[in-house]
C-alpha positions in Angstrom: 105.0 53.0 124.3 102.6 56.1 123.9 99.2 55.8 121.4 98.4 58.2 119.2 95.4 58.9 117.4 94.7 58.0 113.6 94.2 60.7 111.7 91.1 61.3 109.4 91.3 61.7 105.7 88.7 64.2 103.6 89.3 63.8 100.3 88.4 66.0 97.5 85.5 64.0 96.1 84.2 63.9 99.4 84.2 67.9 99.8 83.3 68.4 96.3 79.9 65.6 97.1 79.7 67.4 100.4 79.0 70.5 98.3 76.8 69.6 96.1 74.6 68.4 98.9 74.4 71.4 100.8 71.6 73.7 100.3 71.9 77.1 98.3 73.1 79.8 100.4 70.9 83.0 100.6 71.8 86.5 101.0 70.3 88.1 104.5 70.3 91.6 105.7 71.4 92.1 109.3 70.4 95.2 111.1 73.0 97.1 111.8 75.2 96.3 114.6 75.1 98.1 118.2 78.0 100.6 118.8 80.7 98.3 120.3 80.5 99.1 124.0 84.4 99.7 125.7 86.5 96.6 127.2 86.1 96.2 130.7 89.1 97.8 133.0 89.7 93.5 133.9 89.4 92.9 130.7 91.7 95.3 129.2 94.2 94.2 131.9 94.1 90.5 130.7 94.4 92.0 127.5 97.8 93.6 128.6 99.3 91.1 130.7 98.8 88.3 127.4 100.6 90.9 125.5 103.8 91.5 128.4 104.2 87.4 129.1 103.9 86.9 124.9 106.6 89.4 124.7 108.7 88.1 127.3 108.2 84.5 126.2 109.6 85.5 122.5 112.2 87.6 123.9 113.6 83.8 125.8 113.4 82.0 122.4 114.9 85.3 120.5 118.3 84.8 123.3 118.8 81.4 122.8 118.6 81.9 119.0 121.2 84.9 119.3 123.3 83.6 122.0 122.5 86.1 124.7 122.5 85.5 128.0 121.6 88.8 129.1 118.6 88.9 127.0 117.4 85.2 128.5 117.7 86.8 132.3 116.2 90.1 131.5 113.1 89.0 132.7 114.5 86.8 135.1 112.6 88.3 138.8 116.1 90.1 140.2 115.0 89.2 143.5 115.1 85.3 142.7 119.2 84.4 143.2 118.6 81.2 143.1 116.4 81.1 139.7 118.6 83.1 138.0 121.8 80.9 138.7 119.7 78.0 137.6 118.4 79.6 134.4 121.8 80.9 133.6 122.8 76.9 133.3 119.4 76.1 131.6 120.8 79.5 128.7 123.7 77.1 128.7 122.1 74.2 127.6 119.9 75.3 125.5 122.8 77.0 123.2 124.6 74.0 123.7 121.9 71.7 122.0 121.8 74.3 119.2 118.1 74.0 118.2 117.2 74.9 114.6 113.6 75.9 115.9 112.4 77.0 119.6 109.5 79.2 120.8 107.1 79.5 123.7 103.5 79.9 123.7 101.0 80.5 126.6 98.5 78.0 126.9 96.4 78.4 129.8 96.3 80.3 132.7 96.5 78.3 136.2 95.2 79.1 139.6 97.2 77.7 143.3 96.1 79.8 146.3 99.7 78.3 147.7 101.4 80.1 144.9 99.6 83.2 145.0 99.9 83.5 149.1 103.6 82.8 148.3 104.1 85.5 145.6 101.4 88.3 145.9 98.4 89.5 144.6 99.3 90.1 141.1 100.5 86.4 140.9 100.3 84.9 137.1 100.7 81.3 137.1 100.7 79.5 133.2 100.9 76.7 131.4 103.6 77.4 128.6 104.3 74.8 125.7 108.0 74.7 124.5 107.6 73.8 120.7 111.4 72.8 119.5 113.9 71.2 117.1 116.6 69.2 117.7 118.9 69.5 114.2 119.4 65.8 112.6 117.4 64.6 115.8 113.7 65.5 115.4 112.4 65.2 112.0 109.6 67.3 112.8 109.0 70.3 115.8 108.3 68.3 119.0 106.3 69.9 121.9 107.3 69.5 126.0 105.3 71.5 129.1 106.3 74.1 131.8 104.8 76.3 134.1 105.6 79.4 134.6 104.9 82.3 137.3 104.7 85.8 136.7 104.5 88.6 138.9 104.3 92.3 138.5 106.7 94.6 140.0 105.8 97.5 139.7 104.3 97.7 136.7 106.8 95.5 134.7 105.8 91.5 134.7 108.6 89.4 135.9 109.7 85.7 135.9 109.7 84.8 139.6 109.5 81.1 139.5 109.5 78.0 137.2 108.2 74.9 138.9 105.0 75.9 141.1 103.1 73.9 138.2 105.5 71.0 137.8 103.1 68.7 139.8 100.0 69.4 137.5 101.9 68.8 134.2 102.2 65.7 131.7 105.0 62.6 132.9 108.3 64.2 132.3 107.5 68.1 131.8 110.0 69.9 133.4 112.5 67.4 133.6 114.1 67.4 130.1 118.2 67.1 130.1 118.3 70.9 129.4 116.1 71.1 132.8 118.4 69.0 135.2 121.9 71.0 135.8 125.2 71.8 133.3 125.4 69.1 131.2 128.2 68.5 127.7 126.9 66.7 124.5 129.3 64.2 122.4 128.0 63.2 118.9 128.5 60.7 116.3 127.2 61.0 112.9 123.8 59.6 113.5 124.1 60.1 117.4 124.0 62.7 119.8 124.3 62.1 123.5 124.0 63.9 126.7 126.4 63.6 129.4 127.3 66.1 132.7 129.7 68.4 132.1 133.3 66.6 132.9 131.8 63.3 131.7 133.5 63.2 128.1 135.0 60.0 128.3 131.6 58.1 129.4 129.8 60.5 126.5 132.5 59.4 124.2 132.2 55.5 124.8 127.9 55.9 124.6 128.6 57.4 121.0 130.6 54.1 120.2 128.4 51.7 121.6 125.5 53.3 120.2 127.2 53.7 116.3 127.1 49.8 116.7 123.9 49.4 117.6 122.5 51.9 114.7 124.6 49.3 112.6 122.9 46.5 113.9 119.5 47.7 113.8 119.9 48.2 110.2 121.3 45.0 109.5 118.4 43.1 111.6 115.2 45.2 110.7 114.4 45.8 107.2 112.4 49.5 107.8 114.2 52.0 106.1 115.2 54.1 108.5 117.9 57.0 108.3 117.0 59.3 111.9 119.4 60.0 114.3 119.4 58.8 118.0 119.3 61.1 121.2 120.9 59.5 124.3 120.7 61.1 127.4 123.0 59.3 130.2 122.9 62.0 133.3 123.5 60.8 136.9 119.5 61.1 137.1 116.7 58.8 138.4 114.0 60.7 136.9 114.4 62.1 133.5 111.8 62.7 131.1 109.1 60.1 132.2 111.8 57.7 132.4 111.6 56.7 137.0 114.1 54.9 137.9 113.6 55.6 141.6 110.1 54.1 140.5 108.2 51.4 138.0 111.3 51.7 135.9 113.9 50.4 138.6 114.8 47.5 136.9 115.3 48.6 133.8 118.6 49.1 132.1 116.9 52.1 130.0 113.7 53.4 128.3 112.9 55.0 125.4 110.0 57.8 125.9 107.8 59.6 123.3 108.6 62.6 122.2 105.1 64.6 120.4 104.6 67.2 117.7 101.4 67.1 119.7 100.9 66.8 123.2 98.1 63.8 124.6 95.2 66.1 124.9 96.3 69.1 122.9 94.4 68.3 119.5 93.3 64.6 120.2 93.5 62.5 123.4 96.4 60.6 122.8 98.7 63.6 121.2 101.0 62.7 118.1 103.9 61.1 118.3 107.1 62.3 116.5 110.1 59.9 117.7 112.0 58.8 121.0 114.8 59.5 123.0 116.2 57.0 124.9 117.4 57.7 128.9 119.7 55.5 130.5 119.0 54.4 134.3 122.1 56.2 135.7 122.8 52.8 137.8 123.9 51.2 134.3 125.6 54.1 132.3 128.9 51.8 132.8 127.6 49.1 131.2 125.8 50.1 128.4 126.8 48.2 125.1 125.5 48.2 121.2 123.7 44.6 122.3 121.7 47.3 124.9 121.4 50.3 122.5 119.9 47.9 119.4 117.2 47.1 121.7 116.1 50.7 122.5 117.3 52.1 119.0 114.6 49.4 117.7 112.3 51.7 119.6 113.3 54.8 118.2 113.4 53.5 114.5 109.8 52.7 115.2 108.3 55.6 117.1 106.8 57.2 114.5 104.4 54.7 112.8 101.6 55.6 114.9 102.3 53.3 118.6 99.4 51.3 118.3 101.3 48.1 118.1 100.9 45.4 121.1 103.5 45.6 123.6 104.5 41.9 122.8 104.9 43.1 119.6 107.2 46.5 120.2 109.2 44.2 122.8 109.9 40.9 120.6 110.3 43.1 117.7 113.4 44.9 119.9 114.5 42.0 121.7 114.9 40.5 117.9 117.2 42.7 117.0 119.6 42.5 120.2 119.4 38.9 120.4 120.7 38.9 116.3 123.3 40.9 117.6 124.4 38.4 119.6 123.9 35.4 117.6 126.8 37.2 115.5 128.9 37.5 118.5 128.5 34.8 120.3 126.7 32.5 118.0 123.4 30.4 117.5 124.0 27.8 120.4 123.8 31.0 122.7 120.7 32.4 121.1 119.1 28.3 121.3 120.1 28.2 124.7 117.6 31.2 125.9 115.4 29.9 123.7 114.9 26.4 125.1 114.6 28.8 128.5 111.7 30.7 127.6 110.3 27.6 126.5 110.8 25.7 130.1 110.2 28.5 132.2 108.8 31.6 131.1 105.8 29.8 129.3 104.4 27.9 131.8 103.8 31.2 133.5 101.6 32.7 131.0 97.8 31.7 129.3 98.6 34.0 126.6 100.7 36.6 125.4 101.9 38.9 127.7 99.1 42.1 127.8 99.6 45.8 127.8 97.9 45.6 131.1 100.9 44.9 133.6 103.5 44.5 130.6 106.2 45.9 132.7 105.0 45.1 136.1 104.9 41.5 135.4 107.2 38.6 137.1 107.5 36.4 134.3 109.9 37.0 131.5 107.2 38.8 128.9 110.5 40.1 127.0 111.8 35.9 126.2 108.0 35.3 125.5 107.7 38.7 123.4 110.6 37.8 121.2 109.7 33.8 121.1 106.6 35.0 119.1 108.5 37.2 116.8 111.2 34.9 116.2 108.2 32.3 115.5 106.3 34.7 113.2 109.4 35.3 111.5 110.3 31.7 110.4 106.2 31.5 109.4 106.0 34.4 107.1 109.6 36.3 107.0 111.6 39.0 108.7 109.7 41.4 106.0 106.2 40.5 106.1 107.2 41.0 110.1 108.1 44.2 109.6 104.9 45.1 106.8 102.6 43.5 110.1 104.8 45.8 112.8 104.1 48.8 110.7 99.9 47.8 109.6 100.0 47.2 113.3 101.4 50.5 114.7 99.1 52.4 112.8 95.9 50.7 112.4 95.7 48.6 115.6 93.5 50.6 117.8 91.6 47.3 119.7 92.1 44.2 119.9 89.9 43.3 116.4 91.8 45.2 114.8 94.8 43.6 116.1 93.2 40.1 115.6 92.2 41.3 112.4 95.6 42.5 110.9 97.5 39.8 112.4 95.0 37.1 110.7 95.3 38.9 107.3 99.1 38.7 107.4 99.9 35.6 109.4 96.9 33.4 109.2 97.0 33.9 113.1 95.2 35.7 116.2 96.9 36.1 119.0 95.1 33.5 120.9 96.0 30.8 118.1 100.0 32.6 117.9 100.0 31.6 121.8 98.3 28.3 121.4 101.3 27.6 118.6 103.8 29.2 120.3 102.6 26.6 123.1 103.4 23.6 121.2 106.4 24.7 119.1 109.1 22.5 119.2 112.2 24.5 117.8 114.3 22.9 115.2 118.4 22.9 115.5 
């Protein structure tokens, strides 16, 4: 789960007091100013070549807005077969998602004497942020990385490559669905999925599955929430920063961040705008609704801020699922794990599972994570859970602040949650 900075409120009394305190301006008289001397001949080239890529980059957005593939490759390097076949699928995908909003914007340049010995003297090699929209999907412009290389031929700046910068990018630039081959979408009315092409029937049973699990979230967790959900289920190991070649191996899916600003772009930890959630590829048969509550849990709550403990953001999910269940299957099923996690996942632990190693640990930290929730919930009430998830997620920046807000609402800390949790008998 990413963090995102709080934001910093100036209010009107405070500009107004700011104003008063301020000294009186005074009028001064400058001498008059030298005779601007003329722009360097580098200079004036920079100059140029920021004008040519701008141009070019607004020309890509303007052809995926109009539909026109012959505009997208026009700046496509004509020597470079193989990137133009592969951007002609990425034109594809990117009219197939149907964005309300895209652009392209330079943000720095980069320097790789590997790149330049490979491409020539004239060589440009950028940083480009792809601000988009995803219609019913993104409730506000979201923001992903690429890097682009330039070259001049002749006068005339061309695209030559799109991936000599992928290694120096942000987890998961470069390899959003539109990035990773010819792929179909299937959609519900809350839900939007992303398949290979051909793979309509899979696409079609993801839709169903996840329908239910929008239906169980909002059953089960009381935050109003009315976003759709993006599913991407491609025969993939690494999509976005979802790796599951990697740390995420195990893991049936993940839900990643998606930012209206990027971690280091305005503040250190960027803004976070919602989630999409990536199936490993290893499990796309199996995927349920009892699978998609969890992760929808994630995306209902992606936008309060992601300051929330892990134990929190993981119990509060696995709450969810594990009432989806119960309805199925029944309470002795759901007091069966429970007595479980009591025998052998506790002993494990001191305390609640840490961000530290969340994911990397060997004990179950998902039974302990929703034991605690399921406790605080018969303590104070599924919606004084939620009020604490949401007080949490945007306020808890340490661990006082976490103690503190956890105290005011529960009457606990997370050291005397654990040391409860640790003698809880559960009554049937």
């Amino acid at each position: 789960m990413a963090l995102v900075s709080g934001g910093v409120v100036y209010t009107v009394e405070e500009r107004e007091q700011d104003a008063r305190n301020r000294p009186a301006a005074t009028r001064t008289v400058s001498p008059p100013a030298a005779k601007a001397s003329k722009p360097s001949r580098v200079a004036a080239q920079i100059a140029a070549r920021r004008v040519a890529i701008d141009t070019i980059l607004l020309r890509r957005a303007q052809a995926v807005e109009a539909g026109n593939e012959n505009l997208f490759l026009a700046d496509v390097d004509p020597a470079n077969k193989k990137l133009r076949a592969e951007q002609k699928i990425l034109f594809a995908n990117l009219v197939e998602i149907g964005f309300s909003e895209i652009g392209y914007s330079q943000a720095e340049e980069r320097f790789n004497p590997a790149v330049v010995r490979a491409h020539g003297s004239t060589t440009y090699l950028v940083r480009v942020l792809m601000r988009y929209q995803i219609p019913k999907i993104d409730f506000t412009p979201v923001t992903t990385e690429l890097g682009y290389t330039f070259v001049d031929r002749a006068g005339r700046w061309v695209l030559t490559d799109d991936n000599d910068l992928d290694s120096d990018l942000g987890p998961g630039a470069h390899r959003e669905v539109w990035d990773l081959g010819r792929i179909e979408l299937q959609r519900g009315p809350r839900v939007l999925v992303a398949v290979e092409k051909g793979d309509t029937k899979r696409g079609r049973a993801i839709v169903t599955a996840a329908t239910e699990g929008l239906n169980e979230v909002t059953a089960y967790w009381p935050r109003r929430w009315n976003g759709s959900v993006f599913i991407i289920a491609l025969d993939e190991t690494d999509v976005r920063d979802a790796r599951f070649a990697d740390e995420d191996i195990e893991s049936a899916a993940s839900t990643g961040s998606t930012f209206s600003s990027l971690p280091g772009q305005d503040t250190a930890d960027g803004t976070v705008a919602g989630g999409y959630i990536v199936i490993n590829p290893n499990e796309r048969d199996r995927v349920d609704e009892i699978l998609l509550s969890h992760e929808i849990t994630h995306v209902a709550t992606a936008d309060l801020g992601g300051y929330e403990p892990l134990w929190l953001a993981e119990g509060a999910a696995e709450y969810v699922s594990w009432k989806g269940i119960e309805a199925i299957s029944g309470p002795a099923e759901v007091a069966k794990w429970e007595q479980e996690v009591i025998d052998d996942a506790m002993p494990q632990l001191t305390s609640l599972p840490s961000d530290a190693g969340f994911y990397q640990n060997s004990a179950d930290v998902y039974g302990v994570s929703w034991l605690a929730v399921r406790y605080l919930v018969q303590r104070i009430g599924l919606d004084k859970v939620e009020d604490l998830y949401e007080d949490m997620a945007m306020n808890g920046t340490d661990q006082a602040s976490r103690d503190r807000i956890l105290l005011s609402r529960s009457g606990l800390t997370e050291a005397t949650l654990w040391t409860s949790l640790a003698t809880y008998t559960p009554q049937r």
